[in-house]
Backbone as CSV, one residue per row, in Angstrom:
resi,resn,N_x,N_y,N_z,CA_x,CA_y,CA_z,C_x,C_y,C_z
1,UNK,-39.701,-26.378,-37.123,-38.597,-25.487,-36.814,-39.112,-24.103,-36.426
2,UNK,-40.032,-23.713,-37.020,-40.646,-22.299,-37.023,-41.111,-22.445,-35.609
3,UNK,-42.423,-23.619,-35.672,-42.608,-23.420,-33.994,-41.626,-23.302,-32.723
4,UNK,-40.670,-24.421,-32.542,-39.852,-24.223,-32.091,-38.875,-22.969,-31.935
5,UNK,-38.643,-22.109,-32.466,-38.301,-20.762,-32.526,-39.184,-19.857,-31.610
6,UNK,-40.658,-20.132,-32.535,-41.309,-19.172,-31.847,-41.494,-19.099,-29.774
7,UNK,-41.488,-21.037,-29.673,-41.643,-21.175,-28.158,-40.342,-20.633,-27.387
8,UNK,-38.793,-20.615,-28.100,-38.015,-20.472,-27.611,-38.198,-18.526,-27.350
9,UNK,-38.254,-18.282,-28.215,-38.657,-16.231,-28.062,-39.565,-16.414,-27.139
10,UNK,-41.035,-16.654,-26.594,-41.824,-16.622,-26.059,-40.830,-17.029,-24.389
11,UNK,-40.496,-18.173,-24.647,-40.056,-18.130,-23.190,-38.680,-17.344,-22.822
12,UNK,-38.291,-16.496,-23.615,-37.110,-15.720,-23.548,-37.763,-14.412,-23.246
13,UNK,-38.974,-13.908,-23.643,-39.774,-12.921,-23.335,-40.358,-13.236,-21.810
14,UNK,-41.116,-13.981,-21.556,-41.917,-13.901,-20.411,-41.034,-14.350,-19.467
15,UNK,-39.528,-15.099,-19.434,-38.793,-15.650,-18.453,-38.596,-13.960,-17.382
16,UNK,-37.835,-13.228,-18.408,-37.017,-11.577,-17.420,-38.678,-11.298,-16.797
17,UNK,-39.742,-10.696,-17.262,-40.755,-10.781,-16.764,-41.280,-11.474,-15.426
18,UNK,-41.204,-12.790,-15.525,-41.052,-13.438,-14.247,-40.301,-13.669,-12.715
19,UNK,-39.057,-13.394,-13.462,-37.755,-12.770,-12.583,-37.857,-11.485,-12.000
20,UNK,-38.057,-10.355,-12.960,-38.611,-9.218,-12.061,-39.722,-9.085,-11.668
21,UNK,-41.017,-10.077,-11.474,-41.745,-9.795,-11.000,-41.816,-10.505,-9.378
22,UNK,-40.814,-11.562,-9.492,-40.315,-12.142,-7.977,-39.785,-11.724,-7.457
23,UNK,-38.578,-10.994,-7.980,-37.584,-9.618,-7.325,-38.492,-8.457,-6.693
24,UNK,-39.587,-8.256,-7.126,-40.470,-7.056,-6.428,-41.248,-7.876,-5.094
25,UNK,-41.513,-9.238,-5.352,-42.144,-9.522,-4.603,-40.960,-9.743,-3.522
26,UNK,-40.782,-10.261,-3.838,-39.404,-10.407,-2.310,-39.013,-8.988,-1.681
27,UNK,-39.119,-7.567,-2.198,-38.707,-6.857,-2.046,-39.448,-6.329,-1.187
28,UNK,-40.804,-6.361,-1.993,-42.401,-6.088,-0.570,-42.574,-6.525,0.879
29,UNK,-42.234,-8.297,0.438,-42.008,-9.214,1.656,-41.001,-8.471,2.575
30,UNK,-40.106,-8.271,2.321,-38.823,-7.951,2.684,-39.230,-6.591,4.057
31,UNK,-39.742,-5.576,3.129,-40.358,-4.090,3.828,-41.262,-4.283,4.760
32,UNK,-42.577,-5.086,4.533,-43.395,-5.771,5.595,-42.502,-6.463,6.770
33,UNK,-41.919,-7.664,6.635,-41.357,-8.051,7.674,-40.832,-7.701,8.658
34,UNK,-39.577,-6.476,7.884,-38.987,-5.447,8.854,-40.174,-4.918,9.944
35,UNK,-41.270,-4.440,9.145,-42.286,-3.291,9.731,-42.750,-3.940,11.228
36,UNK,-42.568,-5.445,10.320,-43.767,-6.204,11.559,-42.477,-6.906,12.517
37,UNK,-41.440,-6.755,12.195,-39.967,-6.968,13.477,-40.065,-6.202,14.113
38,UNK,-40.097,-4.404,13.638,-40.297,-3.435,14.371,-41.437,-3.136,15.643
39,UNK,-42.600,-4.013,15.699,-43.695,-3.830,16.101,-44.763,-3.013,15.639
40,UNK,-44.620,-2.324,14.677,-45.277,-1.547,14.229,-46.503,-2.282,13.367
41,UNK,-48.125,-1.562,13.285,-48.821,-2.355,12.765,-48.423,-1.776,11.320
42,UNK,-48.464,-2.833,10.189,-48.182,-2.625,9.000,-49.492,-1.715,8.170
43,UNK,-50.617,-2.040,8.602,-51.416,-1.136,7.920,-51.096,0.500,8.125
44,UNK,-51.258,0.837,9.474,-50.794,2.072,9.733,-50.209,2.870,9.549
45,UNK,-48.143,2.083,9.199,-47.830,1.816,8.289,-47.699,2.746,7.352
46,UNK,-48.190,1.323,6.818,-48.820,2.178,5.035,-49.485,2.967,5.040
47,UNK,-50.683,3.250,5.733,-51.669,4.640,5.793,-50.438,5.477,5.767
48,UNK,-49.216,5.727,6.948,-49.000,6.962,6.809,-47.900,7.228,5.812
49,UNK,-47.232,6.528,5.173,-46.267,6.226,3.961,-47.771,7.067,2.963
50,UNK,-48.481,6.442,2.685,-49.584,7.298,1.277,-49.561,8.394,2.350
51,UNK,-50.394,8.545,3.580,-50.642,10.171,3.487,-49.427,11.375,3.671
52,UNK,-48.523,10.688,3.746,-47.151,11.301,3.621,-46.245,11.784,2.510
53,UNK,-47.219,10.976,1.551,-46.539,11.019,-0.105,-47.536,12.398,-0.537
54,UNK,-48.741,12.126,-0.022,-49.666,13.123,-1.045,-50.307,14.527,0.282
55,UNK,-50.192,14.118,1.597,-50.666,15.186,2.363,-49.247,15.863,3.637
56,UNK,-48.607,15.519,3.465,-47.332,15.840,4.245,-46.889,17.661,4.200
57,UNK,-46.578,17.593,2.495,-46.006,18.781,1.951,-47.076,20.154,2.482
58,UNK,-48.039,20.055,2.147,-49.514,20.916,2.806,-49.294,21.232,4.129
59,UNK,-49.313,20.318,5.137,-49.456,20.492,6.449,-48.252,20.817,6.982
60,UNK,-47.137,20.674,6.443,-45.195,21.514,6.514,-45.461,23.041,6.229
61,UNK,-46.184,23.411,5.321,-45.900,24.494,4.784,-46.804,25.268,5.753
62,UNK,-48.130,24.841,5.916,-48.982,25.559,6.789,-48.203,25.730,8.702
63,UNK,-47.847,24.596,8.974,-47.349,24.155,10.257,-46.136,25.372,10.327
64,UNK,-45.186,25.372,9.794,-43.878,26.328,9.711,-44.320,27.795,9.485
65,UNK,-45.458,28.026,8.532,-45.737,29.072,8.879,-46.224,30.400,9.421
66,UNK,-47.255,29.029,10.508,-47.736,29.799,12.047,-46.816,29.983,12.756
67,UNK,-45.293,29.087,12.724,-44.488,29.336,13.773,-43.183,29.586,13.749
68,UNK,-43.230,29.918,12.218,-41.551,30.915,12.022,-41.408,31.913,13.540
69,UNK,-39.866,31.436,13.510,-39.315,31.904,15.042,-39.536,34.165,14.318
70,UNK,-39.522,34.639,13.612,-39.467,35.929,13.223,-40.793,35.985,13.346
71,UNK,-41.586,35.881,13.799,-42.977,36.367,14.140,-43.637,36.301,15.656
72,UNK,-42.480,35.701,16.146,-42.439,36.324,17.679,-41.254,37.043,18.357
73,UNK,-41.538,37.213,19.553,-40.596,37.540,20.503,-40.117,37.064,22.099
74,UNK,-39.011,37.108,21.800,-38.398,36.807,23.741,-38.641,35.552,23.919
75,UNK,-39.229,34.745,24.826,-39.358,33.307,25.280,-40.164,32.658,24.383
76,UNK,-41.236,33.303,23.963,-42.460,32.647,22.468,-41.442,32.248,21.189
77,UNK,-40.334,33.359,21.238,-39.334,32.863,20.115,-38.487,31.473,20.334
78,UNK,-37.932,31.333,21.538,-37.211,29.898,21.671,-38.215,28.875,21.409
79,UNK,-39.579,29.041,21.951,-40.603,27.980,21.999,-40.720,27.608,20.769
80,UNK,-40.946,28.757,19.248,-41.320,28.874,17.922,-40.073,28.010,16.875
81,UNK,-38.739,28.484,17.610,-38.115,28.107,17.290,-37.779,26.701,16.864
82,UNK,-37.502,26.228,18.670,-37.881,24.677,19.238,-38.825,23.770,17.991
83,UNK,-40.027,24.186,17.991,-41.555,24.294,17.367,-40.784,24.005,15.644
84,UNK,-40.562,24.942,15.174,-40.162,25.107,13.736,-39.106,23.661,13.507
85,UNK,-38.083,24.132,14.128,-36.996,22.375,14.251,-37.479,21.088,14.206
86,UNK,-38.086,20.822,14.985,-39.105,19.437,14.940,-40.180,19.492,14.226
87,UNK,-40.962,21.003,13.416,-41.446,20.542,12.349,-40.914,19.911,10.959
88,UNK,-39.663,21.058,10.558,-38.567,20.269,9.929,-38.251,18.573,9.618
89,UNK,-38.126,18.441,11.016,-37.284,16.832,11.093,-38.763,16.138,10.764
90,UNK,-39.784,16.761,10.663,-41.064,15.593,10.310,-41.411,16.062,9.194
91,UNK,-40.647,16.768,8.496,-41.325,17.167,7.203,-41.864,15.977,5.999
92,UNK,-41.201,15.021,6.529,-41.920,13.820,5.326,-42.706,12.623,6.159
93,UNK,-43.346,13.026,7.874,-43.903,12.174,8.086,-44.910,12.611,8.836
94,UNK,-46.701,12.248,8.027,-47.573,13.101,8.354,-48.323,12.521,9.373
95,UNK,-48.191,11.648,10.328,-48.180,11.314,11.819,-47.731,12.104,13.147
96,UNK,-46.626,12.259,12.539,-45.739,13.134,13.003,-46.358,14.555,13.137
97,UNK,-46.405,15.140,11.906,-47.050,16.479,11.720,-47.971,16.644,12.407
98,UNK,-48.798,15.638,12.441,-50.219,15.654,12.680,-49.862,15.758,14.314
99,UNK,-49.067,15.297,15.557,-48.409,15.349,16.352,-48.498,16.692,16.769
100,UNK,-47.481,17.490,16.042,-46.910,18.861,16.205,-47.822,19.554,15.929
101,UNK,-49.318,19.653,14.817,-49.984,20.323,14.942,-51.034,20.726,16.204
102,UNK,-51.236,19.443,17.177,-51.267,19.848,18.413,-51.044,20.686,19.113
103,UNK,-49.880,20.780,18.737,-48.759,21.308,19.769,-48.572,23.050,19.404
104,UNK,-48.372,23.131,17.856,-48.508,24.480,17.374,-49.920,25.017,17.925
105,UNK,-50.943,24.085,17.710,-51.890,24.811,18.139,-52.422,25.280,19.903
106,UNK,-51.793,24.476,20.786,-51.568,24.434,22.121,-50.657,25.791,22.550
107,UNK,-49.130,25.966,21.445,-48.820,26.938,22.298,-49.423,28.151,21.423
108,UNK,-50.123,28.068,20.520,-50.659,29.480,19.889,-52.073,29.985,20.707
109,UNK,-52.731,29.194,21.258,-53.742,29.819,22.232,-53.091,30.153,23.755
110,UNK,-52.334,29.804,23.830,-51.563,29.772,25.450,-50.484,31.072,24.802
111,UNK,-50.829,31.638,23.645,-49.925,32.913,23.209,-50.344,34.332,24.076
């Protein structure tokens, strides 16, 4: 009787365990697939999902603040402006950033 108890707890323990650990997996599957419907290569991907989690915030703060529109003037200001907006809208994707830092740096020598 005792054993029997004990197998019934044991598989009442490791069953939810098992269940959420298939629920994550389906969930992974799930995110990949999309990625790879999209055409997009999935490693890449993921590279820029991590460097977006841990190097994004850095390169926003630096990026916006070569080109706050109040540190120029006249036509350099619409450009800065322009510039600042679409750094914004990439603020959580460091592909992106990495993009615009080009570009900040293109129109800051052509200043």
């Amino acid at each position: 009787m005792k054993n029997k108890l004990i197998k019934i707890i044991s598989v009442a323990t490791i069953f939810p365990l098992v269940i959420s650990y298939i629920k994550k997996r389906k969930a992974k599957n799930k995110i990949r697939n999309k990625i790879l419907a999209e055409g997009n290569d999935f490693s890449k991907t993921a590279k820029n999902i991590t460097n977006s989690i841990s190097k994004s915030k850095s390169l926003y703060k630096k990026l916006i603040v070569k080109v706050h529109p109040d540190r120029f003037f006249k036509d350099d200001k619409i450009i800065a402006n322009e510039l600042s907006s679409r750094i914004t809208k990439s603020k959580k994707n460091y592909d992106d950033l990495i993009k615009l830092e080009i570009e900040v740096n293109k129109f800051l020598d052509n200043k």
